[in-house]
N, C-alpha and C positions, 0 to 999 in steps of 0.2 A: 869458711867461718869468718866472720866479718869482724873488725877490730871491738866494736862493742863487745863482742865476747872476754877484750879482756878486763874490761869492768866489771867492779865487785860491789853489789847492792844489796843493802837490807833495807825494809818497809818497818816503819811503826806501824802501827793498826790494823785488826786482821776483820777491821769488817768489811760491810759492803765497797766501799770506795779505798781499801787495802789492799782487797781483790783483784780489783779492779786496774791498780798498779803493777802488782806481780802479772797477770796475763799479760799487758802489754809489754814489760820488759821481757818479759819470755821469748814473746813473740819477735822482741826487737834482739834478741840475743845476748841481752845480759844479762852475766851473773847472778842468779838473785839469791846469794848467802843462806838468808834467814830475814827471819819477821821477830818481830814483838808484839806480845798481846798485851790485853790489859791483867791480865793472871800468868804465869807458867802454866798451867793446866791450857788455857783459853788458847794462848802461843802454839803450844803440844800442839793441841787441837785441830788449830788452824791449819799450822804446818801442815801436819798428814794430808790435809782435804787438798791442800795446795802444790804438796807433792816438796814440798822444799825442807831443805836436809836438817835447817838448826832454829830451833825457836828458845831466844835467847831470854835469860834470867831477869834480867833489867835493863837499862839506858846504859848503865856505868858498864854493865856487861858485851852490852854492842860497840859502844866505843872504844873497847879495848880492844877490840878485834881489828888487827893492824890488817885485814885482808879485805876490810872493807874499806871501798872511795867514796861511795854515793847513796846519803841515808835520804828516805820519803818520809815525810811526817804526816799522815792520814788521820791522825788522833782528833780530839774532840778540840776546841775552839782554844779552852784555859790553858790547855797545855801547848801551845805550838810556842810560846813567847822561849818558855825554860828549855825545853826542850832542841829548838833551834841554838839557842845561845850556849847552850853544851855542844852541840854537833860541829857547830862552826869551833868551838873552843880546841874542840882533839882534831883538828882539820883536816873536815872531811866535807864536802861537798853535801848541798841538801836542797833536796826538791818540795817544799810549804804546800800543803794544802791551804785554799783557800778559809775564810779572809785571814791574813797573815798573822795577825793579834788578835786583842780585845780591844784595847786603843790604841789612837795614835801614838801617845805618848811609848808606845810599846815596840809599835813599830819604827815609831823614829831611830829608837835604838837599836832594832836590828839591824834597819839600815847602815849603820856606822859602823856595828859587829862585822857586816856580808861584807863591806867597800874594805875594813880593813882586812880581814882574812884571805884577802885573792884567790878566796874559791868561786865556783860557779855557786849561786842563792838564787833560786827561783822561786815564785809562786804558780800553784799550779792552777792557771786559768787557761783550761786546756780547750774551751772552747773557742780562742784565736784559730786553731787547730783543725777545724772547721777550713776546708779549702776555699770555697767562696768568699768565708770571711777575711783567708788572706789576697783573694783576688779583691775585695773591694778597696780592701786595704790599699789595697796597690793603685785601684783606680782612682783614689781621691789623694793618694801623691803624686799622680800623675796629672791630677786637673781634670780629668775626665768629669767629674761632679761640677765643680767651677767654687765657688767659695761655700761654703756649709752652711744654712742661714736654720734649720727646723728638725728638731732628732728627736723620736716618737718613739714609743713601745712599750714590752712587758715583757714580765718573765711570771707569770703562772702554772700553777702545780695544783694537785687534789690531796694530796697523801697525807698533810693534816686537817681532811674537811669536816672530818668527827671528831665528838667528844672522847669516841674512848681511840684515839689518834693517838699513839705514844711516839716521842723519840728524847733523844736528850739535849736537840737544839734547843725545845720547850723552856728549859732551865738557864736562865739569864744567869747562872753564877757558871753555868759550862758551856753556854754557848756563845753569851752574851747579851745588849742590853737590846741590841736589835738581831730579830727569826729572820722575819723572809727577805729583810734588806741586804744583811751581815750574810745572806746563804745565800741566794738565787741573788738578790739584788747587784749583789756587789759583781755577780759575773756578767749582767747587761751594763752597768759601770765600767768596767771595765775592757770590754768587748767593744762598747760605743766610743771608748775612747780612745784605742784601738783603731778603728777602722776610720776615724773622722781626723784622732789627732789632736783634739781635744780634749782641754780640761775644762769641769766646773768651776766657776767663779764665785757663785753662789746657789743655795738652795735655800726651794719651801716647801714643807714637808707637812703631811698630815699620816699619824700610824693609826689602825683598828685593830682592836684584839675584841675578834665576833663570836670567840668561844672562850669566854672567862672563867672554867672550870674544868677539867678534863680526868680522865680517868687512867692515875698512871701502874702499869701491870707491879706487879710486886718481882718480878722476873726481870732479865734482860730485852731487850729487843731491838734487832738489828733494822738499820736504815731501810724503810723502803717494805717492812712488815711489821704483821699486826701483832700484839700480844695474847697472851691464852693467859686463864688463870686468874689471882684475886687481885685488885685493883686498890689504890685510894685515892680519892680526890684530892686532885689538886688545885690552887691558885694558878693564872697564867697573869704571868707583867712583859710579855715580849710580842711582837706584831704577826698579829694571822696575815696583815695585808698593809700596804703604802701605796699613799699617792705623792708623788714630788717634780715639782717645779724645778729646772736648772735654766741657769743665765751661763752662759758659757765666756770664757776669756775674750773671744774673737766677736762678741756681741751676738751668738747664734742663743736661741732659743731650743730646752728639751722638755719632753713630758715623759715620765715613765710610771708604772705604778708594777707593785708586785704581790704574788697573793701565795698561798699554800692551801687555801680556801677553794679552788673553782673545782669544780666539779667538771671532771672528764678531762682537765688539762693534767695529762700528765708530765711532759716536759715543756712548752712551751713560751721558747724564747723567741720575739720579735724586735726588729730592732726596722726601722723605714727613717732613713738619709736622703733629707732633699738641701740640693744644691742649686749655684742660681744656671747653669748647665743643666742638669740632669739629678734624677732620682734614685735612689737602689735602696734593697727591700731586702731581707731573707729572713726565716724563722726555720728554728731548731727542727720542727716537727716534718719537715720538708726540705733536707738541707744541701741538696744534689743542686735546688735551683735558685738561679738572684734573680729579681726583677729589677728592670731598670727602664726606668720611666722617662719619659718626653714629654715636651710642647710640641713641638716641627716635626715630628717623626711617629710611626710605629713604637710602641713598646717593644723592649724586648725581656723574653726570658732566657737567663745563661744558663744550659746545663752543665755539670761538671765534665768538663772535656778538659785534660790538658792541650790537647790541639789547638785549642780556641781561647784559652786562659791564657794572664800573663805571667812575667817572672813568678810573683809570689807567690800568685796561684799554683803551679805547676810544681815550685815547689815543696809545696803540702801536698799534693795528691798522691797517692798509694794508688787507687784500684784504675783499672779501665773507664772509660765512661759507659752507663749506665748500670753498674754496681754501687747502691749505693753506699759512701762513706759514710759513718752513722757516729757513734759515742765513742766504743771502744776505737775507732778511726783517730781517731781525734785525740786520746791519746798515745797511741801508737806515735803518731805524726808531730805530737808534742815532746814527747820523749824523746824520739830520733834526734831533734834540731837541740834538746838539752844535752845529750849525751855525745853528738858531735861537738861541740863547744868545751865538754868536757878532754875527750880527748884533744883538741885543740888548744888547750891549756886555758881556756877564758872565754868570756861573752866575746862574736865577734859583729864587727859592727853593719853588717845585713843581718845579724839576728831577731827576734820578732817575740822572741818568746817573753811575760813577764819577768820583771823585776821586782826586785824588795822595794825601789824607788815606787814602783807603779801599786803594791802590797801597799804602802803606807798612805798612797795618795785613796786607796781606797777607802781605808783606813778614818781616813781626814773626813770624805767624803760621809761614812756612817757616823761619826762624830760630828758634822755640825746637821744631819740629819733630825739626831735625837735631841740636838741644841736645840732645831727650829721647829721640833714638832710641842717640844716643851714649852717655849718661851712665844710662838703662836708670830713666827717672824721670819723673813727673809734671815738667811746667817752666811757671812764670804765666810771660803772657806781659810782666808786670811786670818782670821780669828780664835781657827785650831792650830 
């Protein structure tokens, strides 16, 4: 039994991406308490499906439960601010689902809540987690790229491409003012900057909302399915899709754009890093492999080998080479390097995983997004 096992965790949220948490700490060997739904009934519910022993009455009822270390916050977007700032309060250790707030201004003060409390606070952008993504990492601190000058890409999805598309990101008072930048976006954000080390300087942003009316079930409806049953129209004021322009600190140039609109992509994260060295590539839907690109040479593609991988790379890796490392990978891999640290009393300084620092910068980042898709203008992110 491995020392994770003496860690004690509970989950908020027992949907799709709540799930999603208990399996992998399962898998990793910790404790995992109990959950909370969004009902006792719903909790009950879940619990059973999930096999886990207590599905607690409230927040105030989880925090009192002196046998828990390490709470997951899975819930909807409104809630992670209070939520978090209770958790840190009875101190306890908390793993944020992404994006960490609604604004900056929210997150600025997490931040000061996480720095002061000297718990471990993470945001869970568990796509670092992705082995590749930590071998490039590693190759552009090593110089292997040469300086950053051009960072490309998307994060496209289909799963709100219809009108009768439900979920309750839709809802700018629970999700917030920005869909697919604040959900999907913020993890190529974050990811890109990640792996380059990089921050934005500034953005120009253009949002579309291509489905102005949608048909919401009168029922619940879990992430990732459809609704059954009587509907009513709704208004939509949040982005089916973006396009945005970054200037980066270092004088590098980015393009990204993000949609929940395209038909057939169902995960589809690309991110393409050219340096004045060398090039490297990967996308979610294919994540075993990096491409890395030349002038004077052959391309190559890296398959996930620890053999052949460096520090960072190796390790993130869990499986053999050619099994490949997929989603639930990725947090499995993300978890392990949070709950090491936990038991090590604190972030240590080879750790890679997000921070509330990195949460907020996101943060900043959808904040002068909506600045500049409003006001039709470059916006520093000096400004939020």
């Amino acid at each position: 039994m491995s020392d994770f096992a003496k860690i004690r965790a509970a989950v908020i949220g027992t949907g799709f991406i709540g799930t999603v948490h208990v399996q992998a700490l399962r898998r990793l060997g910790v404790d995992v308490r109990g959950v909370l739904g969004s009902s006792l009934k719903r909790g009950q519910e879940r619990a059973q499906t999930m096999s886990v022993a207590r599905a607690y009455d409230s927040l105030e009822d989880l925090l009192a439960d002196e046998n828990i270390d390490v709470v997951h916050v899975t819930t909807p977007n409104h809630a992670h601010y209070s939520q978090v700032k209770s958790i840190l309060g009875a101190g306890k250790h908390v793993i944020c689902e992404k994006p960490l707030a609604m604004t900056s201004a929210e997150s600025a003060e997490m931040v000061d809540l996480a720095n002061a409390s000297g718990k471990v606070a993470a945001v869970c952008y568990n796509i670092r987690f992705y082995p590749l993504n930590q071998q490039a990492h590693g190759m552009v601190q090593a110089g292997d790229l040469g300086d950053i000058r051009f960072v490309t890409g998307h994060y496209h999805q289909d799963w709100l491409a219809k009108p009768s598309d439900w979920n309750w990101r839709l809802e700018s008072e629970i999700g917030g003012a920005l869909r697919s930048v604040g959900d999907i976006g913020t993890h190529w954000v974050d990811l890109t900057s990640f792996v380059t080390g990089l921050k934005a300087a500034s953005v120009m942003a253009e949002l579309v909302t291509f489905i102005p009316k949608r048909q919401k079930p009168l029922g619940s409806v879990e992430t990732f399915t459809s609704g059954t049953g009587e509907t009513e129209s709704r208004p939509i004021d949040t982005d089916d899709a973006a396009m945005i322009l970054i200037r980066y600190e270092n004088g590098a140039r980015g393009v990204m754009s993000t949609s929940q609109v395209n038909m057939g992509r169902k995960n589809s994260l690309q991110w393409d890093i050219a340096g004045a060295k060398a090039t490297a590539a990967w996308d979610s839907e294919n994540p075993d492999h990096l491409f890395i690109g030349h002038r004077d040479g052959p391309n190559q593609t890296l398959m996930r080998d620890f053999t052949l991988m460096n520090r960072p790379g190796v390790a993130a890796a869990t499986l053999p080479p050619g099994h490949v490392e997929g989603f639930a990978d990725s947090f499995f891999n993300f978890f392990r390097a949070i709950y090491a640290d936990v038991l090590a009393g604190g972030r240590q300084p080879t750790s890679t995983w997000a921070t509330f620092e990195d949460g907020h910068y996101e943060m900043r980042f959808c904040d002068a997004v909506v600045k500049s898709a409003s006001e039709s203008r470059w916006v520093d992110l000096s400004e939020i």
